[in-house]
Structures are given as C-alpha cells and as structure tokens.
C-alpha positions as CSV (number, residue, x, y, z in Angstrom):
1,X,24.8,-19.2,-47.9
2,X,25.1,-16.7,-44.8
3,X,28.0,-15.2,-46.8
4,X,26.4,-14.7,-49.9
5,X,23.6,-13.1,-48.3
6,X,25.8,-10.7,-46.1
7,X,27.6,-9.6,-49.5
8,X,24.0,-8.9,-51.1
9,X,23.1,-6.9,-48.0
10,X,26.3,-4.9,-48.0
11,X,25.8,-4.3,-51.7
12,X,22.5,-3.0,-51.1
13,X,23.7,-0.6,-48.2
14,X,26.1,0.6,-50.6
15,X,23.9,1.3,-53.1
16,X,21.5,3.3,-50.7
17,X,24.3,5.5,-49.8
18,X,24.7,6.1,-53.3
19,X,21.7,7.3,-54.1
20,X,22.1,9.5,-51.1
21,X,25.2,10.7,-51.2
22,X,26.1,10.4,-55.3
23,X,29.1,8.9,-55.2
24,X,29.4,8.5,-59.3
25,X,28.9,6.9,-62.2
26,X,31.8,4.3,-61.8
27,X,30.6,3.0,-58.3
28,X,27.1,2.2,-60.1
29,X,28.2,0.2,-62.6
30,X,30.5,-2.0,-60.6
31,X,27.8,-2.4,-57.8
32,X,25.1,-3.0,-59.9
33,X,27.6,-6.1,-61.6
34,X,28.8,-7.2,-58.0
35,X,25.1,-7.4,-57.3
36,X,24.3,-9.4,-60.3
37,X,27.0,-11.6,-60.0
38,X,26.7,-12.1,-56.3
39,X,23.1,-13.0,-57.4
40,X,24.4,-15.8,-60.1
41,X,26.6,-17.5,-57.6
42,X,23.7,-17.6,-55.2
43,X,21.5,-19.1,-57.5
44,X,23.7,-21.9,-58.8
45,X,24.5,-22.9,-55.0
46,X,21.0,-22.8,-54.4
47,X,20.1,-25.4,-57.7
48,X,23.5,-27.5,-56.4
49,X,22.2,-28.0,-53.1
50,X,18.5,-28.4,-54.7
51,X,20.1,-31.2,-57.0
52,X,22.1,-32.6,-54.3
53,X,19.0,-33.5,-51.9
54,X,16.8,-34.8,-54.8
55,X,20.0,-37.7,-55.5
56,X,20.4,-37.7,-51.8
57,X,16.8,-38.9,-51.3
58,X,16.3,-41.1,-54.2
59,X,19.2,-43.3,-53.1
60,X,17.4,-43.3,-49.6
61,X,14.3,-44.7,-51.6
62,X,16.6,-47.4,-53.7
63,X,17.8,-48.5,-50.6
64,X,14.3,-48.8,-49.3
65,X,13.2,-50.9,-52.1
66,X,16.1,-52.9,-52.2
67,X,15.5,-53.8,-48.7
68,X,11.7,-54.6,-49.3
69,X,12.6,-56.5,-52.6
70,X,14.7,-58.7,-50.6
71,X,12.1,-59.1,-47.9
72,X,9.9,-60.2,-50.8
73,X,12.4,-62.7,-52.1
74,X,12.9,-64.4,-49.0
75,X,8.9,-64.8,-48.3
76,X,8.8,-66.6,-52.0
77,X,11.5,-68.5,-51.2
78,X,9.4,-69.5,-48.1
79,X,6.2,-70.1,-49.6
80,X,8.2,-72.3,-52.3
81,X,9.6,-74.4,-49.8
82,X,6.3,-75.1,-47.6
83,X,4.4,-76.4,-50.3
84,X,4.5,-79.4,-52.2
85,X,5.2,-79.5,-55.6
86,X,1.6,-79.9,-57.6
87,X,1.1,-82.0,-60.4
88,X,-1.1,-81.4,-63.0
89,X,-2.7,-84.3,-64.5
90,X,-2.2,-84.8,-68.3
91,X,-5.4,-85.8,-70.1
C-alpha cells in the first residue's frame, strides 16, 4: 500500500513541475494514464484486502457458533440424561 501511495505522490510532483516548467504534451498524457492506472491498482488492493477481512471474520464467527452449538448440544444431552423418561397416560 506504502508503494502505491509513494508512486501516486511522485506522479503528482511530476505533474506539478509540469505545469511549471511545460515539459510537453507527451509527458501529460503518459502521467495522466500512470496516475489513473496507479489509481486502479490501488483500488482493487484496497477491495481485495476489504473482501479478505469480511471472509476472515465470518469464519471467526462460524467458529464461534460452532463452538456455542456444541456447548448447547452437550447441555441437552445433559438435561436428557437427568431426567426420567415421562409417560403420558393414554385415555
């Protein structure tokens, strides 16, 4: 991320200087698609790293109900065991 931000900056340095110094047509055009391609790759590492900690935390939270679903199980298993069976007379 620090990289792509340094290249932005320098881009946008360059681009000062050229509009201070006029250093053509040419360098404009290639600056301006550096820029907006520097832009695009910083944008789809920002959405891969925004995707990878939203799947990153949802398997924290499966593993989290896994664990209480378990929990759950054994306390039913538990209750089934502690109390007699009942009997409902037929009448």
């Amino acid at each position: 991320m620090f990289t792509w931000c340094a290249i932005l900056f320098f881009l946008g340095i360059s681009a000062f200087l050229d509009s201070l110094f006029n250093y053509g047509e040419i360098f404009r055009q290639v600056n301006s698609v550096l820029f907006m391609l520097t832009s695009l790759g910083l944008l789809i590492r920002t959405t891969t790293k925004m995707r990878a900690r939203m799947v990153e935390r949802q398997v924290r939270r499966i593993n989290e109900l896994e664990t209480q679903v378990a929990q759950l199980t054994e306390q039913v298993a538990e209750l089934k065991a502690e109390s007699p069976a009942r009997s409902v007379p037929v009448g």
